[in-house]
N, C-alpha and C positions, 0 to 999 in steps of 0.2 A: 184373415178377417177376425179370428178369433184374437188374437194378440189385441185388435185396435177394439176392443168392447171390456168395459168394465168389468173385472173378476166378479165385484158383487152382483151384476146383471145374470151374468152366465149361472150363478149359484142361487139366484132368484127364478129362473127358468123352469116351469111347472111342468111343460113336456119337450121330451126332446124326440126328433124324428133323425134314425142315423140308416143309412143306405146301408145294410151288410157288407159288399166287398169293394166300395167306394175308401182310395185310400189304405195305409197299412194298420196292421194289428197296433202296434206301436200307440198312432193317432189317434184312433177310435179311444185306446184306455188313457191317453190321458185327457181328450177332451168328456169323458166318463167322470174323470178323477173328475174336474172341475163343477161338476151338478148337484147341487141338493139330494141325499139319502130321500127324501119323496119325491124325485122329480122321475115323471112315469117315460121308461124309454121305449119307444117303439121302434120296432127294428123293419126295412122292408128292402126287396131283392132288387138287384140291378138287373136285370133280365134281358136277353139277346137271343137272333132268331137266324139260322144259316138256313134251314129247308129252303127258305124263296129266294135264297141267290145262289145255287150249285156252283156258278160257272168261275166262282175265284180262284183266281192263281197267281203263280208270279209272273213277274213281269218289270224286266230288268230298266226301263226307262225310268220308272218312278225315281230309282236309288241318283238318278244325274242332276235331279231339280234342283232350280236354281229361285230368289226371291221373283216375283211375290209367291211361287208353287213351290218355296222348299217343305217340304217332306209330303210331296206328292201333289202334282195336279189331278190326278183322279186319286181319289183318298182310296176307295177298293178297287183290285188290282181283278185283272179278267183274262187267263191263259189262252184261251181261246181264242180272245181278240187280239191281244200280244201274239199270236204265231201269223197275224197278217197285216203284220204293222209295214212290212216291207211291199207289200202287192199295191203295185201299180194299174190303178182299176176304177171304175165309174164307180158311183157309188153306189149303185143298185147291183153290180155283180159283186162288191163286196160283201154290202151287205147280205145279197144271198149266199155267199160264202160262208159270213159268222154264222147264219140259219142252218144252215148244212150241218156245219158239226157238231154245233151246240144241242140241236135236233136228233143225232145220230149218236149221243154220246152217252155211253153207256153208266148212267148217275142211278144212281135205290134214290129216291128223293122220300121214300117213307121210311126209310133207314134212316137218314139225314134228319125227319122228322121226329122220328122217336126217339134220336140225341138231344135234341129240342126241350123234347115235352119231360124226356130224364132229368136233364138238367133247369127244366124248371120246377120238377117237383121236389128235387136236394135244396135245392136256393129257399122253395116252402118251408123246407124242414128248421132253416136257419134263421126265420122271419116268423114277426106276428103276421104280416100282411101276405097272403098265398095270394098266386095271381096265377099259378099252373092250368086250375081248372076256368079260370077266366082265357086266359091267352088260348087254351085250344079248342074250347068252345066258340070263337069270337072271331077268327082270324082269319075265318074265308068269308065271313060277309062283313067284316069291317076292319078297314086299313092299319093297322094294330102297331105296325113297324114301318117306318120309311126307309130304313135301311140297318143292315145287321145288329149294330148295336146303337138304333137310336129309336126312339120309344116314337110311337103315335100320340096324338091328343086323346084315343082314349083308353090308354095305359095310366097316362098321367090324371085321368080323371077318375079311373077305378083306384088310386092308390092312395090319392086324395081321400075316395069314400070311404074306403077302409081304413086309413090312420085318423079319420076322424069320428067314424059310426062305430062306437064303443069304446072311445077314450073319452077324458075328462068333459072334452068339447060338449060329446051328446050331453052331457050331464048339465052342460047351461044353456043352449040351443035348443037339444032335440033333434032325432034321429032324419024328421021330417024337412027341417028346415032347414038342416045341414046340406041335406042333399040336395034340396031346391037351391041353395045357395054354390053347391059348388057345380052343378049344372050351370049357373048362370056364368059363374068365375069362366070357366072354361069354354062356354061357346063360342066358335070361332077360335079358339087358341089353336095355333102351329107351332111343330115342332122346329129346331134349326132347318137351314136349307141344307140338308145333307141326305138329300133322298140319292137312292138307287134304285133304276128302274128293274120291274119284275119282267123277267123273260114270257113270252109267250108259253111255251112250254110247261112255265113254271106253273102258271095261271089253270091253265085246260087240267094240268094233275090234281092241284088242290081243288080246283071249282071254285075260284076267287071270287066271288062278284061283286065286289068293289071295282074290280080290275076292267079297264077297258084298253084297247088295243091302241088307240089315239088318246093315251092317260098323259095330260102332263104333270111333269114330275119340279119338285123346284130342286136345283140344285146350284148351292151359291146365289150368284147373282144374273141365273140362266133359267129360263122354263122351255123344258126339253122332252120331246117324247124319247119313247125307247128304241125307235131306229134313229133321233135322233144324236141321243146321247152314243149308240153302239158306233157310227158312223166316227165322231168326237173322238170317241177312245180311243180307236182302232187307229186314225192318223194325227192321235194324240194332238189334236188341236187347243189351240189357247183357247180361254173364253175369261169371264170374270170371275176371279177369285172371291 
């Protein structure tokens, strides 16, 4: 993208917004080199969440895909449900099956959690834009993440208000009108369709409530609840890519 935009544009460019670990070291300093000595850079975290999905693992089928599912018809991989990909069985004793172990399996999910909240408060250290004390304040009553590493609509609207509530912007807008304006931007905005559904389990630890137990989820070009989708995994059924 940057190759097909005018050198002079890019060195006209008053602010720039660069994701910290979007991309290599290499990229970031030369697309650098190319900006105006005033042009104000703002830096802000890519940010990712494993506490609400414990149950990943491998799971040798994904490695055989073929088009349209090459590199994986289920993009996250789920150990648990890979070890009953062979049981021949209703779907309702499968499913109680995945419930069983997944139920019974011996996961710290607040261990899990405070890797979480670690690694979002290093990723602060490296950004003007901190989102640590937003993401663990926020994440059990509002859908924050749709799956590990894909942001919710209001991530992308906190990082919005912080790359623009005290940069140059505020300075010809206004704090107030920024923000009414990117409330408006955003309502209604969805993230890609790449949700992963939350476990039950997961839900009752955190005290999710967002979370309902009949939640549909989108995924692709599918709206699925979570015995749905577990049922899907488990005998690795086609659906829409």
């Amino acid at each position: 993208i940057v190759q097909r935009l005018p050198r002079d544009w890019i060195a006209g460019t008053g602010i720039y917004f660069e994701e910290a670990t979007v991309g290599s070291a290499e990229t970031r300093n030369h697309l650098r080199s190319m900006l105006s000595a005033n042009c104000a850079t703002i830096r802000f975290p890519t940010n990712t969440m494993s506490s609400l999905w414990p149950f990943l693992g491998p799971d040798s089928r994904r490695a055989s895909e073929n088009l349209p599912y090459q590199g994986g018809r289920y993009e996250y991989t789920d150990a648990f449900a890979a070890s009953l990909a062979d049981a021949n069985m209703t779907d309702d004793i499968l499913f109680d099956l995945y419930m069983e172990s997944t139920e019974a399996a011996p996961i710290d999910m607040d261990a899990l959690f405070a890797e979480d909240r670690s690694r979002w408060q290093q990723q602060d250290g490296l950004c003007d834009v901190a989102l640590g004390d937003f993401l663990e304040h926020h994440f059990r009553e509002r859908y924050l993440f749709t799956a590990p590493d894909e942001r919710g609509g209001d991530i992308v609207r906190e990082i919005a208000r912080q790359l623009a509530v005290g940069s140059p912007l505020q300075d010809i807008f206004g704090a107030e009108q920024l923000t009414e304006a990117l409330d408006r931007l955003t309502s209604g905005w969805h993230p890609a369709p790449r949700a992963l559904p939350v476990h039950p389990r997961v839900a009752r630890h955190f005290g999710l409530r967002w979370w309902t137990p009949d939640m549909i989820y989108k995924v692709r070009g599918n709206d699925l609840t979570f015995r749905d989708y577990t049922l899907r995994y488990i005998r690795w059924s086609m659906w829409l890519p």
